[in-house]
Every structure is written in structure tokens, then in C-alpha cells.
Backbone as CSV, one residue per row, in Angstrom:
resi,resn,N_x,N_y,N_z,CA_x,CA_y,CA_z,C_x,C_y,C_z
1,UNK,43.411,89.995,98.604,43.243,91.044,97.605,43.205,92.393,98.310
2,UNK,43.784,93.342,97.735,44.202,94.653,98.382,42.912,95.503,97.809
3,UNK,41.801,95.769,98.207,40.887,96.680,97.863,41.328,98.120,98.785
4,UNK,40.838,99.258,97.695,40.606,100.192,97.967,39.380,100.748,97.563
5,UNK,38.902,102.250,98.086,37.881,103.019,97.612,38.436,104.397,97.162
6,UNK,37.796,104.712,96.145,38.276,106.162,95.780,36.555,106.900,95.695
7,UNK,36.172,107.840,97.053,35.307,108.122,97.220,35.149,109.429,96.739
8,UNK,33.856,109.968,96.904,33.857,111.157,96.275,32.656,111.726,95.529
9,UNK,32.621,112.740,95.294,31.393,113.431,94.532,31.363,113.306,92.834
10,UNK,32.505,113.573,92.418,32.749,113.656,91.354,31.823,114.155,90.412
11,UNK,31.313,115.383,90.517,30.003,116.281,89.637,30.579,117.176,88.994
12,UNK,31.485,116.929,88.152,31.575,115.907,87.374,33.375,115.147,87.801
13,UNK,33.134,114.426,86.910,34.571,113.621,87.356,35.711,114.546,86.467
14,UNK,36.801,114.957,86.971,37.640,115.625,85.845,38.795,114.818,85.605
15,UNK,39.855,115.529,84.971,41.044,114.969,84.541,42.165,114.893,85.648
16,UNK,41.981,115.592,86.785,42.710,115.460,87.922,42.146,114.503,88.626
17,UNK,40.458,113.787,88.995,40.091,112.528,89.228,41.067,111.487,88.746
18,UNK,41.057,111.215,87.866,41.399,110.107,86.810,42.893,110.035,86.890
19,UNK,43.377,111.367,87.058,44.394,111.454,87.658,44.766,110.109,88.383
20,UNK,44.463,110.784,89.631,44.640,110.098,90.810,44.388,108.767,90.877
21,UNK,42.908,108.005,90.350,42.481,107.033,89.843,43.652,106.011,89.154
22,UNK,44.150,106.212,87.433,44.946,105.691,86.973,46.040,105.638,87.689
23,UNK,46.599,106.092,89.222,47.936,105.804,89.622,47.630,104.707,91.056
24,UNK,46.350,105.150,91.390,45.711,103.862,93.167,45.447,102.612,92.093
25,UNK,45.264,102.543,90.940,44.811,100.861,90.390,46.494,100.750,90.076
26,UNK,47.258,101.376,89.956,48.657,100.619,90.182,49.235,100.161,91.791
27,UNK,48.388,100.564,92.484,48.896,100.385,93.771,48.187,99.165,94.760
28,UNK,47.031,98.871,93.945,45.897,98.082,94.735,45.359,97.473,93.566
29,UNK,45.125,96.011,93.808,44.787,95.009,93.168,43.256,95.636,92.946
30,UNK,42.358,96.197,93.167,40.843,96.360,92.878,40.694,97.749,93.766
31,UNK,40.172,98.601,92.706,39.526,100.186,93.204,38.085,100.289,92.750
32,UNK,36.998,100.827,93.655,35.765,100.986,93.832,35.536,102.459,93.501
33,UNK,35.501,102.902,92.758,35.105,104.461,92.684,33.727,104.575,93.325
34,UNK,33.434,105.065,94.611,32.681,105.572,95.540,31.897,106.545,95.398
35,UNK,30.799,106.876,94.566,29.914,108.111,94.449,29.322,108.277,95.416
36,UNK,29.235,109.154,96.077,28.733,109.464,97.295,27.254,110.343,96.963
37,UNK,26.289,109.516,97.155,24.850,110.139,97.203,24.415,111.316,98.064
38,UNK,25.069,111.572,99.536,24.674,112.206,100.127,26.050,113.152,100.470
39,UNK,25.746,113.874,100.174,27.201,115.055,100.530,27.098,116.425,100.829
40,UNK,25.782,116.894,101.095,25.220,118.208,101.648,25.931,119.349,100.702
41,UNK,25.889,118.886,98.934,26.644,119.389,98.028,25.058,119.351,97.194
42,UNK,24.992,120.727,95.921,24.056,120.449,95.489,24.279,120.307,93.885
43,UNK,24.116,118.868,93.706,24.974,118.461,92.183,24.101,118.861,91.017
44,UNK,25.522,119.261,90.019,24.217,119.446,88.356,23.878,118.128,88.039
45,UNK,25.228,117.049,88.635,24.617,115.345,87.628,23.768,114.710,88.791
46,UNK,22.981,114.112,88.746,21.965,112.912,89.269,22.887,112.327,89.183
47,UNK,22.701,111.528,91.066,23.855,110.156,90.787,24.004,109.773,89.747
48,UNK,23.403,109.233,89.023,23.039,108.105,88.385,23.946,108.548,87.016
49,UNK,24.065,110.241,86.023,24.366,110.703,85.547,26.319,110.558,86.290
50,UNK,26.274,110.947,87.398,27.687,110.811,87.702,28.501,109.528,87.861
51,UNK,27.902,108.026,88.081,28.263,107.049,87.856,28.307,107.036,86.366
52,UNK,27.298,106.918,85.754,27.498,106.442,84.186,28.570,107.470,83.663
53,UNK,29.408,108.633,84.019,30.246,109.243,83.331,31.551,108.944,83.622
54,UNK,31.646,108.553,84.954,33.179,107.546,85.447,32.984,106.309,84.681
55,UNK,31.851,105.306,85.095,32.085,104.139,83.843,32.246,103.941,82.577
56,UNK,32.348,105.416,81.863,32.614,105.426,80.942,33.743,105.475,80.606
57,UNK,34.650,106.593,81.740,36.159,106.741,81.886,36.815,105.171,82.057
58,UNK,36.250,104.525,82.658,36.895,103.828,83.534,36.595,101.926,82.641
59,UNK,35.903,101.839,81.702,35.375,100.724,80.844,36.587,99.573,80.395
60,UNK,37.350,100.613,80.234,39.112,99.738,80.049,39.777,99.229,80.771
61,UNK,39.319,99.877,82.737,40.266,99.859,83.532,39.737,98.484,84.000
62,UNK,40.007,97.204,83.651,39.995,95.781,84.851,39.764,95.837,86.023
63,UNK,40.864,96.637,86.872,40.592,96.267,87.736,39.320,97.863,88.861
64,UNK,38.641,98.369,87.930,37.842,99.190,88.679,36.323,99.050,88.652
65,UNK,35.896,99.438,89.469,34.433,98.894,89.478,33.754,100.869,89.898
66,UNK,32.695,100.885,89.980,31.800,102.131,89.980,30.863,101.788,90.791
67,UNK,30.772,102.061,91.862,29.304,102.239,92.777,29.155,103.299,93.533
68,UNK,27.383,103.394,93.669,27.590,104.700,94.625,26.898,104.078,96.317
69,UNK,26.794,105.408,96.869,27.268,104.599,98.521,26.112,106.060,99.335
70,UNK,25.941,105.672,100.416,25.245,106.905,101.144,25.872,106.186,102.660
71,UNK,25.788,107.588,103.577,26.583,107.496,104.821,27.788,107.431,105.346
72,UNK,28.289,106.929,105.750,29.986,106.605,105.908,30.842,105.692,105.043
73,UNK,31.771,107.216,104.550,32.735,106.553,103.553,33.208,105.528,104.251
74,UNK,33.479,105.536,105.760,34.058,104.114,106.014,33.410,102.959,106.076
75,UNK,32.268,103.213,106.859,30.982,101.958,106.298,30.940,101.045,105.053
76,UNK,30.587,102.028,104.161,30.823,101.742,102.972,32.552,101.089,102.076
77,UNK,33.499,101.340,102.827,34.608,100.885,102.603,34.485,99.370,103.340
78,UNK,34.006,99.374,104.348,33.878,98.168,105.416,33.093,97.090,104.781
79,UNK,32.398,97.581,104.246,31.237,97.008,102.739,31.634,96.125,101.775
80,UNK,32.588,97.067,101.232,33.599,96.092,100.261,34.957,95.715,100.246
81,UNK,35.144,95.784,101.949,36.408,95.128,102.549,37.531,95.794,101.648
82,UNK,37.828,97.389,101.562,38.715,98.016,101.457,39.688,97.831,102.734
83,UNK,40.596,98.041,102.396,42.126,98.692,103.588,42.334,99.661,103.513
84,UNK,41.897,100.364,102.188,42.078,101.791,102.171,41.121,102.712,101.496
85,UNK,41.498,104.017,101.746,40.741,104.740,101.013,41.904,105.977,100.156
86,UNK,41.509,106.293,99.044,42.305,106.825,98.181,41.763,108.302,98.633
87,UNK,42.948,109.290,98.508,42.152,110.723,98.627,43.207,111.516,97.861
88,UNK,42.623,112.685,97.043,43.248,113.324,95.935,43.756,114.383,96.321
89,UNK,44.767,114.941,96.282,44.932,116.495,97.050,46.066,117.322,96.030
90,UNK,45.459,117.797,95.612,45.896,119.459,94.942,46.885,120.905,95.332
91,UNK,46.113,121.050,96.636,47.388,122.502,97.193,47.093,121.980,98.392
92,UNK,48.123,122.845,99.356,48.269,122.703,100.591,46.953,122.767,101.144
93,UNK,45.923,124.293,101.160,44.732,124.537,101.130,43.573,122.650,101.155
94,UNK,43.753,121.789,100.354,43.100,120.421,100.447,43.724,119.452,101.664
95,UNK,44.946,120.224,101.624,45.699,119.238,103.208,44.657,119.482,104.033
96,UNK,44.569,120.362,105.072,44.322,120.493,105.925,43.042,120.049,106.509
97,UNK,41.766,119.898,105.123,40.883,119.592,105.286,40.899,117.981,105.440
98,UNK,41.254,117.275,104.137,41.979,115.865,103.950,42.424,115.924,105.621
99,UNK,43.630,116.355,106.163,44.237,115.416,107.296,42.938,115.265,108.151
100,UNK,42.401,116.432,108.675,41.007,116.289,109.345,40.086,115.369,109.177
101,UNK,39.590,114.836,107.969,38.714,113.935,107.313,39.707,112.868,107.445
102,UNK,40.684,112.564,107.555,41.495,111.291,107.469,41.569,110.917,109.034
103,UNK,41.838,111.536,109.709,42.357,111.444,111.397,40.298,111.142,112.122
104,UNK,39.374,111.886,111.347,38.300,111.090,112.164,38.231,109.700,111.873
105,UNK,38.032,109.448,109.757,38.001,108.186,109.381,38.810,107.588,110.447
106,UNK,40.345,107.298,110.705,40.989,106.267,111.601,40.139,106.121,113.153
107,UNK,39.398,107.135,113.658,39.010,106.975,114.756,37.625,106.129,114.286
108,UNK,37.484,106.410,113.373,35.810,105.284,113.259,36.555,104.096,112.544
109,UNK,37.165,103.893,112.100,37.692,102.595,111.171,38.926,103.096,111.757
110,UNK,39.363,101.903,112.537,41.104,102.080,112.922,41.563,100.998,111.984
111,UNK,40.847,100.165,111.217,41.681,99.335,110.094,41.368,99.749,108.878
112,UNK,41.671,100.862,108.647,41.129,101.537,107.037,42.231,102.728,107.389
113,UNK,43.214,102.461,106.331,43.940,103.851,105.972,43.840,104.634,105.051
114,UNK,44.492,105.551,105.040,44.009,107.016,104.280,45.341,106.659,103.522
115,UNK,45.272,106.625,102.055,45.987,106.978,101.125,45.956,108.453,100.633
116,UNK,47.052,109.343,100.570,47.183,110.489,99.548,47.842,110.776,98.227
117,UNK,47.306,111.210,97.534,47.869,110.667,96.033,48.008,112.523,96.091
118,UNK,49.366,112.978,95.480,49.012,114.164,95.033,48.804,114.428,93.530
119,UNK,47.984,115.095,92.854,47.555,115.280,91.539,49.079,115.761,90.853
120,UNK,48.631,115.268,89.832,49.925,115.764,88.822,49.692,117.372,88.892
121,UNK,50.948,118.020,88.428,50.823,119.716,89.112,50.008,119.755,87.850
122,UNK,49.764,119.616,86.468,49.231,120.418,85.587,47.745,120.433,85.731
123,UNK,47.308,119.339,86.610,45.697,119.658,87.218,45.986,120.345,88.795
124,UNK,46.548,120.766,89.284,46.540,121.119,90.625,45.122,122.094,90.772
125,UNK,45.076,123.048,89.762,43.867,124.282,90.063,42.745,123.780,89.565
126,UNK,42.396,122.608,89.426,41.317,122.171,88.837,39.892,121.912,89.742
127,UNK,39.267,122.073,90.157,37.977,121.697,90.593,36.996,121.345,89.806
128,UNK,35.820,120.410,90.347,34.435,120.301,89.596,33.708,121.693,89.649
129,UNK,33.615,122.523,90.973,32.881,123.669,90.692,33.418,124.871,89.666
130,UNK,34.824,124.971,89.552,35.648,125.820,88.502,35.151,125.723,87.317
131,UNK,34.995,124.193,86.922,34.725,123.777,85.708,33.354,123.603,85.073
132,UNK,32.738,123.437,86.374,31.229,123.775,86.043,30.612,125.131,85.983
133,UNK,31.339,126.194,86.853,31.432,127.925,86.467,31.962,128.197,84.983
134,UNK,33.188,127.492,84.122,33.830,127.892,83.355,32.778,126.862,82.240
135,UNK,32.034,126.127,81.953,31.230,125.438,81.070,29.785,126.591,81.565
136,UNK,29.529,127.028,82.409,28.346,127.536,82.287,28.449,129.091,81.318
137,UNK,29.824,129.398,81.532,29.405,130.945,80.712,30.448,130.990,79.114
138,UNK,30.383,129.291,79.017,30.948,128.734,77.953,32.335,128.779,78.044
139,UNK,33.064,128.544,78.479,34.297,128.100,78.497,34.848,127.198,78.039
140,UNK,36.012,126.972,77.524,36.481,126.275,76.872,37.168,125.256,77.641
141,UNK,36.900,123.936,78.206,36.948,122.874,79.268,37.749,121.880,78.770
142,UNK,37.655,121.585,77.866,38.421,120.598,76.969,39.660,120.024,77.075
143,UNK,40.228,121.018,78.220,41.352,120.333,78.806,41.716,120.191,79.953
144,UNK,40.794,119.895,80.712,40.047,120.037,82.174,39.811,118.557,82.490
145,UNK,38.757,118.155,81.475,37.556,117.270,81.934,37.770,115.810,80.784
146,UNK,37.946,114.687,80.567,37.143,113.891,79.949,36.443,114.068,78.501
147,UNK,36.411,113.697,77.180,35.514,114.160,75.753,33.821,114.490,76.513
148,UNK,33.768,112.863,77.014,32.133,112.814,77.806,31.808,113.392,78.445
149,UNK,32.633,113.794,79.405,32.347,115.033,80.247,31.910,116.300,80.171
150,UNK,32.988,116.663,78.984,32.700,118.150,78.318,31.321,117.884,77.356
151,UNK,31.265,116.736,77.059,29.970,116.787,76.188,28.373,117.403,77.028
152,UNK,28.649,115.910,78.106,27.968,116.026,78.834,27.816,117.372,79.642
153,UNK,28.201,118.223,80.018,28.401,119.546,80.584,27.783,120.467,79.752
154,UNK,28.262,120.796,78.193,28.021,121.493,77.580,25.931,121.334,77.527
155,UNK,25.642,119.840,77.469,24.649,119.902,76.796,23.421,120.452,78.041
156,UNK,24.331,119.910,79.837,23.527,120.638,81.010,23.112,122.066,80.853
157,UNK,24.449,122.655,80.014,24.416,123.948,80.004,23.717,124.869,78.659
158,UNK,23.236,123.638,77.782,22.714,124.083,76.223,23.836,124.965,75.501
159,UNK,24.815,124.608,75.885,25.474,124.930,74.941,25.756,124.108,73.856
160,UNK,26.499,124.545,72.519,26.845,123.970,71.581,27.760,122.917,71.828
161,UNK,27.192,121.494,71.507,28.553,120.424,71.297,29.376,120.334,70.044
């Protein structure tokens, strides 16, 4: 069985996630969406809030599962006997960081490869922090993010659902 991980923060998960997501479960028999607990990032969702909003995305998808993970994405890939790891990239600007983060992963896991998926262009400018700036001074997200997402966002932010 071809496991992968699709790791990540996902605070919140958007439509360029899912993106990427709906095209690695065509490529790999079983994907782990990887919440990463520790990321020296300071999140609006509680893990726990950011898992339950991918499993919600993700309830249809067979072959995906949702867990979250602390320490090394590769550890944690080594965990659930991935071969790979999925990584999402947007503009050139995400290369550079991605190849860096990909070229240590191979030096700590030389049997774990780096998959790159590039986002469909109509999410390319998308970020979680964009979207969490553009929901905080009410923005209209709705075609950004997920129904749950935007729900969920709006209500962090007391705004009107």
C-alpha cells in the first residue's frame, strides 16, 4: 500500500489545501492529513478545532484519514509507513522554501520522498494568514475557504454567520 502524508498547519484548512489533497488521494492508495501540533506558528484553531475542520472536508474521502503529529514530519511519516510526503506550492516564492525543507527531509529520511503538487492557479494567492486577515475585518471568504470553514472563522471572529 502506497501511503502518503499531507502535513501541515492548516489554521485553517482552505480551498487550495483540498486542492492539493483531492489530487495526492488519486496518486496514493491512503493519505494521512498531518496536523502538526508544534510549528512555532501561533494558531486561531486549537489542534483539535483544526483536525475536526479537515474531517469534515474530508468525511467522503475513503481513502483519507486525519491525525495530528508533534516533531518530525518525517518521524511521524515513518509512523505510518508513508513513502511520501505531499507538499503544496503556490508561487515560485514557496519553491525555494519547499526545496530546502525537502532536501533536509531526504537527509533525515533517505526513504521518504517529497511530492510537489502545484495548486490550481485560481488558489495560487491564497494563504491561511490572508484569509484569516480578510475574515477578521470581515471579508468576504467564501471563496477561499470550505462552508465550515468560513463558518467557523466568522464565528472566531464574532462576526455574523
Amino acid at each position: 500500500m502506497r501511503i502518503a502524508v499531507y502535513p501541515g498547519t492548516f489554521d485553517p484548512v482552505t480551498n487550495g489545501h483540498m486542492d492539493i489533497l483531492q489530487r495526492a488521494v488519486l496518486l496514493f492508495d491512503r493519505v494521512i492529513v498531518g496536523v502538526a501540533s508544534d510549528n512555532n506558528k501561533q494558531t486561531l484553531f486549537s489542534l483539535n478545532e483544526r483536525q475536526e475542520l479537515i474531517r469534515y472536508e474530508t468525511k467522503d474521502m475513503k481513502n483519507v484519514e486525519v491525525k495530528s503529529f508533534s516533531g518530525l514530519t518525517v518521524d511521524f511519516a515513518h509512523q505510518c509507513e508513508a513513502i511520501a510526503l505531499i507538499r503544496g506550492l503556490r508561487a515560485i516564492t514557496d519553491f525555494e522554501y519547499e526545496f530546502q525543507l525537502a532536501l533536509m527531509n531526504k537527509k533525515l529520511a533517505p526513504d521518504i520522498e517529497t511530492v510537489f503538487l502545484m495548486t490550481n492557479g485560481e488558489y495560487s494567492f491564497i494563504s491561511s494568514s490572508s484569509i484569516k486577515w480578510a475574515a477578521s475585518l470581515n471579508g468576504k471568504i467564501s471563496e477561499f475557504v470550505p462552508m465550515n470553514v468560513e463558518k467557523a472563522l466568522l464565528e472566531k471572529y464574532n462576526r455574523k454567520v
